[in-house]
N, C-alpha and C positions, 0 to 999 in steps of 0.2 A: 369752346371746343373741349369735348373730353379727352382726359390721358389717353396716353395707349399702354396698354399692357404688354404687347410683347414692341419691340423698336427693333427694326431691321438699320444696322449700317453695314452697308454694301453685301457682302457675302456670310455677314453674320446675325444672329440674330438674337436680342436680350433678352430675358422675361426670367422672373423670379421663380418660375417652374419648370424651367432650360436647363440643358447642360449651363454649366457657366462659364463664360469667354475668359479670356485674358486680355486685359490694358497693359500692356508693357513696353518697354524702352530706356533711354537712361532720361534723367529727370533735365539734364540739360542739352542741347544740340550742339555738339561742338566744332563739327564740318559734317562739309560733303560725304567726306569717305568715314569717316566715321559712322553716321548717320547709317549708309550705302553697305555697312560692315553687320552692325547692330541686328537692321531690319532683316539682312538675310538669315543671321542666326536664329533670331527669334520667329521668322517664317519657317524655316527648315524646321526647327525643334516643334511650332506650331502643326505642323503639316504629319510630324512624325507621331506625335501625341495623339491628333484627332481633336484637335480644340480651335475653336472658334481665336479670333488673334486680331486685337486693335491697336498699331505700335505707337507709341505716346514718346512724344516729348517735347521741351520747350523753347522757343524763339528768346524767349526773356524771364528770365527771372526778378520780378519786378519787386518783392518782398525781401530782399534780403536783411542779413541781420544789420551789416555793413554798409556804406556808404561806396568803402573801397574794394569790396567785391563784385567778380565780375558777374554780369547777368545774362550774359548767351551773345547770341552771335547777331542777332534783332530781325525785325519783321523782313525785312527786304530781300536779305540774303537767304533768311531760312524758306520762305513760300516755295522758289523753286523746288526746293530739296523736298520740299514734305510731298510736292506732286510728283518728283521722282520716285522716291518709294513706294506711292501710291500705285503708279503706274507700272514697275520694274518688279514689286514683288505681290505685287494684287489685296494688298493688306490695306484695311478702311486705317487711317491717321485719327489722330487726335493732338490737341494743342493749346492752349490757355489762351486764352482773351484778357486783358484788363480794361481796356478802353470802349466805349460803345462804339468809335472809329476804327477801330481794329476788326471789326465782327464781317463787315462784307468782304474785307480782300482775304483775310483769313479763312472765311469760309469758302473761297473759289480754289483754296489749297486743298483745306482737308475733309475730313468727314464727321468730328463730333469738335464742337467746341467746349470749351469748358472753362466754366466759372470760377477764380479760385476761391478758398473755403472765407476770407477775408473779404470779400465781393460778393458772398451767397445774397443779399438783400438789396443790392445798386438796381433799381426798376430799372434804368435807363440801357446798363449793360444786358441787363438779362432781357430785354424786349427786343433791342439792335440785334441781340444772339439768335433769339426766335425768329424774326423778321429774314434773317437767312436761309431759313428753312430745315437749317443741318439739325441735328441730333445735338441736345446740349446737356452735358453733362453736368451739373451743379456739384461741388461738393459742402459741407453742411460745416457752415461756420462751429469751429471750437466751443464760440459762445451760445451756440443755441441747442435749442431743444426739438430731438428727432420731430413732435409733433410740430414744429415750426415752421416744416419744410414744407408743409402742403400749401402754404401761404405763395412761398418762393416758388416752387414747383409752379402753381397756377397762377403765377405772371408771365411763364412761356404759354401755359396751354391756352389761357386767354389772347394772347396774342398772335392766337390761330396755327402754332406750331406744337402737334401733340406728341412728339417725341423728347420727354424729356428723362432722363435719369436724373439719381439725388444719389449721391457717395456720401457713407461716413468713413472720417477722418479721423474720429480720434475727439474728445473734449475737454478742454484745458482743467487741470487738476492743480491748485498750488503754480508754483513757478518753475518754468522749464520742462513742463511736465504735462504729458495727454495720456487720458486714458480713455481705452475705449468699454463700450456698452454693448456688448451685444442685443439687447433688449433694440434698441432703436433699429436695428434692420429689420424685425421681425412689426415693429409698429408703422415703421416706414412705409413698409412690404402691406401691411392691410392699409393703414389707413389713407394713403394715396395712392397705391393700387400702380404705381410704378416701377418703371425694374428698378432694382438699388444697388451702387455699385459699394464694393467694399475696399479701402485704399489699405493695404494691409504695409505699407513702407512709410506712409507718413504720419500712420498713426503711432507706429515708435519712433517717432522723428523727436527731439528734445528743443525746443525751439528757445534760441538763443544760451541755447545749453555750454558753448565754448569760449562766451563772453563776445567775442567779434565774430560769430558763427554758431548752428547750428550743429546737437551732437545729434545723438539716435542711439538704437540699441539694434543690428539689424538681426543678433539672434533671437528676439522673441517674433518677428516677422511669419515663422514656420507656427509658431505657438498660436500668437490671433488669426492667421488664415486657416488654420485649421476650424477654431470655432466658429470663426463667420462661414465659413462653406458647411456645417454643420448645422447653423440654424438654416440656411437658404439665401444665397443672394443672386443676380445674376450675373454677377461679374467681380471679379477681382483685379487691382491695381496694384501693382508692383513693377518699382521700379529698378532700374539694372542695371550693370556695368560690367565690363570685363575685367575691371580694377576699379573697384569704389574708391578704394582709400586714394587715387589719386585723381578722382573723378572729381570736376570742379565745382560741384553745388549735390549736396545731400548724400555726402559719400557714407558716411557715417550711417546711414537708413538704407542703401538699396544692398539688392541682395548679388551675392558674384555670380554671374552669368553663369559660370560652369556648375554650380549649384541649382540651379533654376528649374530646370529639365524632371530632378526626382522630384522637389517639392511639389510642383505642379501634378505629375505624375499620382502624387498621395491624394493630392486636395481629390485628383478628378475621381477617386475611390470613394472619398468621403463623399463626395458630390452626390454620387449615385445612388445610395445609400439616402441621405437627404431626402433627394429629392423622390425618391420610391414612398418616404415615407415623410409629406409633409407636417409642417407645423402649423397647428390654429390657434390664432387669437381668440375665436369666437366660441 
């Protein structure tokens, strides 16, 4: 089955030639109200923008740097919650997979699943993901190479689910250290002909940067979303908080919610601009 170029999740819709949406949320689920707090801001702020809006975030944090850190509130507790949101503020969800066990109950929650960048090549994951029909989000292992993802990419479309996106993250540089390429969105973008998502928070993510934790840099955050909405993507990932520094997982990389609003506001200038005047490969 061929990709799809453009990907509808629920009320929005992707393609590298689109306005470009927003993935956002805070990186970990910490309750109900929380969650319940999040989602209205980033609907409201969504709604007042005029952008497209996928609220993200996660049941488990299954990668940590730690042993003794915590990793979310887990699959059981969170599903209700991600249908509530879904439900209460009409916003498509999204949420990380690890297990190819996790893919069917997790997909009756939300509306794109997602591979994390450490899992981009698990066939068994990525197949169970497809086989549920949702929207799955790949993000593009640190260790590989943009052109590598057409590989990853078409073990969802092969398995009869052509909705897939591929994010980059960032590629590991040295120790503690990602940097990203813009070049790979624009290769991404032709030569698998998929939307590409751009994770503009965990690409200055410093992993295992604080010895028992992850640091980050979240002021160049505004610096590569700018470039990446520059060359063209169709979606940007950014994650959020109303207070990072006390946020429990990746505070150091997301961006302060009260912040959020202008940046976005630039990007979608840049955007249009962009996208008036695309870029070719060919």
């Amino acid at each position: 089955m061929a990709q799809a170029k453009h990907v509808e999740v629920g009320p929005v819709t992707l393609g590298n030639d689109l306005p470009f949406a927003l993935i956002a949320g805070p990186c970990a689920m910490e309750s109900r109200a929380h969650a319940l707090e999040m989602s209205h801001a980033l609907t409201e702020m969504a709604s007042e923008l005029g952008i497209g809006l996928i609220y993200k975030s996660s049941f488990d944090k299954a990668n940590r740097t730690s042993l003794t850190a915590g990793r979310g509130i887990g699959l059981n507790e969170a599903l209700p919650i991600f249908a509530e949101v879904r439900e209460t503020y009409g916003c498509p969800v999204l949420t990380d997979v690890h297990t190819a066990e996790q893919c069917a109950p997790v997909g009756e929650a939300v509306d794109v699943l997602q591979i994390p960048a450490y899992l981009c090549r698990q066939t068994d994951l990525l197949v169970a993901a497809a086989n549920t029909g949702k929207v799955v989000n790949v993000k593009k292992g640190q260790f590989l190479a943009p052109w590598d993802m057409k590989n990853v990419a078409a073990k969802i479309t092969e398995s009869g689910n052509p909705n897939a996106l591929v994010c980059e993250r960032g590629a590991s540089f040295g120790y503690n250290t990602l940097v990203s390429d813009m070049r790979s969105l624009a290769i991404m973008s032709a030569d698998i002909g998929v939307p590409v998502v751009y994770d503009a928070t965990h690409s200055v993510q410093q992993p295992g940067g604080r010895g028992g934790s992850s640091g980050g840099q979240r002021e160049f955050v505004p610096v590569l979303a700018r470039a990446a909405i520059a060359v063209g993507v169709a979606a940007v990932f950014m994650e959020t908080h109303q207070d990072p520094d006390s946020a429990p997982s990746d505070g150091p990389n997301m961006v302060p919610l009260h912040q959020l609003k202008d940046l976005i506001s630039t990007l979608m200038a840049i955007d249009a601009v962009a996208k008036a005047n695309p870029v070719s490969l060919t």
